[in-house]
PLY file of the C-alpha trace (Angstrom):
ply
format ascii 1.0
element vertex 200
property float x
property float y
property float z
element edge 199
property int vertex1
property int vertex2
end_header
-9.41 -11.59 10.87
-12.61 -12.82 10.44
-13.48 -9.83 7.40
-10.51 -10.14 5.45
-11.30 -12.17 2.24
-7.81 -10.92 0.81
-4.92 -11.78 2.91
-2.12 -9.04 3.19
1.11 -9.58 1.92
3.96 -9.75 4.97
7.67 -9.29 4.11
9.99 -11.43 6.43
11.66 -8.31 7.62
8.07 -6.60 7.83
8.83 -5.53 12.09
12.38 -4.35 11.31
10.62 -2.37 8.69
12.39 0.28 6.84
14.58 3.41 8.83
12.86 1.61 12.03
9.08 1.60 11.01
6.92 -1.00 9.94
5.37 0.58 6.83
2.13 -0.83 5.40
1.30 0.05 1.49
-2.08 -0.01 0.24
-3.48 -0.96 -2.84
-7.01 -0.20 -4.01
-8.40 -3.86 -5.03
-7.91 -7.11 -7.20
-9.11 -6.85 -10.61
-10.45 -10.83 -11.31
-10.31 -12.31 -14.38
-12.97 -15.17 -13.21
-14.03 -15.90 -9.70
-11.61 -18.91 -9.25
-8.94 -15.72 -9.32
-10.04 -14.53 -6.16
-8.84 -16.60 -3.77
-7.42 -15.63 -0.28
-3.85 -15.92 -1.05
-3.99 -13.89 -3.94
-2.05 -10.98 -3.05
0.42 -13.25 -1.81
0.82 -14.52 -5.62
1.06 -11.56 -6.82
3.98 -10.35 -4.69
5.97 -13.72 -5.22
5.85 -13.13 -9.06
7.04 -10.01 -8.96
10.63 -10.69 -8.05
10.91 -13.83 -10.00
13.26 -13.81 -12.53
11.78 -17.18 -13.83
8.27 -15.55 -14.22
6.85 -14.09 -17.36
6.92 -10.33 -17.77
3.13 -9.14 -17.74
1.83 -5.47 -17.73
0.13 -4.70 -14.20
3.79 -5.94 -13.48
5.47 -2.29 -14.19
2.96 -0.15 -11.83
4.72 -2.19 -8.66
8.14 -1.99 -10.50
7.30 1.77 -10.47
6.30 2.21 -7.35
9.13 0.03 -5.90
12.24 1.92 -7.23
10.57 4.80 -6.37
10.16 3.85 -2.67
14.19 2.82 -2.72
15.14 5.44 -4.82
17.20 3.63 -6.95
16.23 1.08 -10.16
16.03 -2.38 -8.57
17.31 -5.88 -9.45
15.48 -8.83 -8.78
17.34 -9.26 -5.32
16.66 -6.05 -4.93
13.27 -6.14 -5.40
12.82 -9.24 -3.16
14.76 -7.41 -0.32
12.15 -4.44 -0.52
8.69 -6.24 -0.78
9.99 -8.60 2.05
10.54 -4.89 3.72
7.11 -3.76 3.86
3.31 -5.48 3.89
0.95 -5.23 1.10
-2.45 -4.97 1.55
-5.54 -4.29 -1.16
-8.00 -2.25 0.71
-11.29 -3.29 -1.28
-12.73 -6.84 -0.01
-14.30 -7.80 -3.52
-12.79 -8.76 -6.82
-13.07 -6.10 -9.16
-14.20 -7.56 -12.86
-11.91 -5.35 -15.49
-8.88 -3.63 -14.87
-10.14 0.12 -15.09
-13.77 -0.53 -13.37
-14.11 1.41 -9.97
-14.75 0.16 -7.04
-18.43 0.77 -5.87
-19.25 3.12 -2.57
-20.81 0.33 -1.17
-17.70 -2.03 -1.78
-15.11 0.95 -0.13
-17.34 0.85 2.90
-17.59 -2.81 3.14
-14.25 -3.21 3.41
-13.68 -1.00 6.38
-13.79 -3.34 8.78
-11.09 -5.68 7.23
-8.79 -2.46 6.90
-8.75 -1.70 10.63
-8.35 -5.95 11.17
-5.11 -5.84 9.57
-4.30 -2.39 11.42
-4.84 -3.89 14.64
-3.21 -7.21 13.62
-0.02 -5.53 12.44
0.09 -2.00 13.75
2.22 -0.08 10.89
3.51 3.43 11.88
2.75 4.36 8.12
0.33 3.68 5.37
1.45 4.89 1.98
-1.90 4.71 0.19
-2.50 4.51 -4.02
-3.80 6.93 -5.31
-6.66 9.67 -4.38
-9.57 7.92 -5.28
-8.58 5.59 -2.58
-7.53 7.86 0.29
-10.62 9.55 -0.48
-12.60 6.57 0.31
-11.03 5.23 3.37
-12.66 5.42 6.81
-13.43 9.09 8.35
-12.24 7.82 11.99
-9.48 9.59 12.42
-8.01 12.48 12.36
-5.97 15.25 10.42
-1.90 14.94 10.87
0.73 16.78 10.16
1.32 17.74 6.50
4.45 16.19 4.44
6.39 19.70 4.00
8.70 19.71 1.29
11.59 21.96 0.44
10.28 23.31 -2.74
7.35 24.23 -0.35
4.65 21.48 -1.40
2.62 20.31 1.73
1.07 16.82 1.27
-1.72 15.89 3.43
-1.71 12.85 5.87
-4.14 11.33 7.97
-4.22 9.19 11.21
-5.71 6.65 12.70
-5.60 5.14 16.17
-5.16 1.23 17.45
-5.76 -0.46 20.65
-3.01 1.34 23.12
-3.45 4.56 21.78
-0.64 3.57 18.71
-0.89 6.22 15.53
-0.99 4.89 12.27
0.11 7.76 9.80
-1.33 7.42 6.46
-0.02 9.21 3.07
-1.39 9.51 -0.17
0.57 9.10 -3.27
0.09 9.42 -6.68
-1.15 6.01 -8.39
1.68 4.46 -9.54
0.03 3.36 -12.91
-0.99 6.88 -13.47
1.52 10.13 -14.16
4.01 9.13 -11.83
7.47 10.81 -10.59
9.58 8.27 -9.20
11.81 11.14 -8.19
9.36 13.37 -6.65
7.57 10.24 -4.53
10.63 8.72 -3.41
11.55 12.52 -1.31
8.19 12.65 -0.01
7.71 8.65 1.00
11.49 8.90 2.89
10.63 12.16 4.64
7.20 10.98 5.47
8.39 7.26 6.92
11.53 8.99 8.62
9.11 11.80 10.30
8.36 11.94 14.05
5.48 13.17 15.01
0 1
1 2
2 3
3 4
4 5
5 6
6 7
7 8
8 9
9 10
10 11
11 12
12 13
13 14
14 15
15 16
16 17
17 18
18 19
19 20
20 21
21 22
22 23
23 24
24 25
25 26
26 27
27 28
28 29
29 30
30 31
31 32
32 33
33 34
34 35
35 36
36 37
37 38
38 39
39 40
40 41
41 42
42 43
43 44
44 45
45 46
46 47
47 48
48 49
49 50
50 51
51 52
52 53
53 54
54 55
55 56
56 57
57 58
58 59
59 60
60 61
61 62
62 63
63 64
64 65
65 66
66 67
67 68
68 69
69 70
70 71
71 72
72 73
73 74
74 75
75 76
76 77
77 78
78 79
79 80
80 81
81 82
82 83
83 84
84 85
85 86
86 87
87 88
88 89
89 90
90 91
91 92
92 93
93 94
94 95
95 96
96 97
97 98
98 99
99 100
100 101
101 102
102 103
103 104
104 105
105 106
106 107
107 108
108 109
109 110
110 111
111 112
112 113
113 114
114 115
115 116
116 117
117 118
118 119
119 120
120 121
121 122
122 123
123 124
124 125
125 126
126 127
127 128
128 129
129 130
130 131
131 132
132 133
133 134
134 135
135 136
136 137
137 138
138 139
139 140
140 141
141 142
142 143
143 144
144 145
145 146
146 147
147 148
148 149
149 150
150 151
151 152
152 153
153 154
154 155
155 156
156 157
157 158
158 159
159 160
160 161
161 162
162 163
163 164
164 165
165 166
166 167
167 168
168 169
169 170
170 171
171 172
172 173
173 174
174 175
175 176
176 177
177 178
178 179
179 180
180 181
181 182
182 183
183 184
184 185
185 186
186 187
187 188
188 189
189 190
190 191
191 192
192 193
193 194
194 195
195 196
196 197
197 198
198 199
């Protein structure tokens, strides 16, 4: 993967997946401290720490705690949370090391990083892609096509997008709230189960 500069995150149990898929989630990018930060394994390090009950509690810590239980539906333990992220791959879609923790990414940086996004879709072929936030799925590559929407019982339809790898295999892609942002854990958990447990 000669454009990724970020190396996904793969759980051990990544192909068993969860209900039978292999479900990718997406980030938006790294924020960097100092360019010795950014180094290739660094979402890697990120995802170790989190279910280390050795490792000191830090902030940015409780948006992936958030996101996690919501995903499970339940409040997770540290096993817990090591069974889950070993579940699923990670993957920050932006190629370049953001310098402060609420600075955007540029246009130019979302559509540099295009072609590492559909590296590690044709490397690892997900059946879903729960995406972070809006600002994100609004920025990720046009090639594709409209899917499906999420229909929920109290009659909310949430939009999902797909996109095609070599063979003709669908990758469904879902936009979520960000998890650092006004999140229902509740809410998100329905729609994630019913969108990774959909046939299409």
């Amino acid at each position: 993967m000669k454009h990724v500069k970020f190396l996904p995150w793969v759980g051990d149990n990544y192909t068993t997946g969860l209900h039978g898929k292999r479900v990718m989630v997406l980030g938006e990018s790294h924020y960097c401290a100092s360019p010795e930060e950014a180094v290739p394994q660094i979402t890697h390090e990120i995802i170790a720490d989190l279910y280390d009950a050795e490792s000191e509690h830090e902030g940015y810590k409780n948006t992936y705690t958030k996101f996690a239980n919501a995903l499970s539906g339940k409040r997770l333990s540290f096993d817990g949370k090591r069974t889950l992220w070993h579940s699923i791959l990670f993957y920050n879609y932006v190629q370049f090391p953001i310098s402060g923790a609420r600075v955007a990414p540029t246009t130019e940086e979302f559509a540099a990083s295009e072609a590492a996004f559909f590296e590690v879709l044709e490397a690892y072929r997900p059946d879903c892609v729960i995406a972070w936030g809006k600002r994100l799925y609004r920025n990720m590559p046009q090639r594709g096509y409209q899917l499906p929407d999420v229909e929920m019982s109290n009659g909310d339809c949430i939009e999902t997008w797909g996109y095609e790898t070599a063979g003709g295999h669908v990758v469904q892609v879902l936009s979520i709230t960000h998890p650092s942002a006004a999140f229902s854990p509740d809410y998100w958990h329905g729609v994630m189960q019913r969108f990774i447990q959909r046939t299409l």
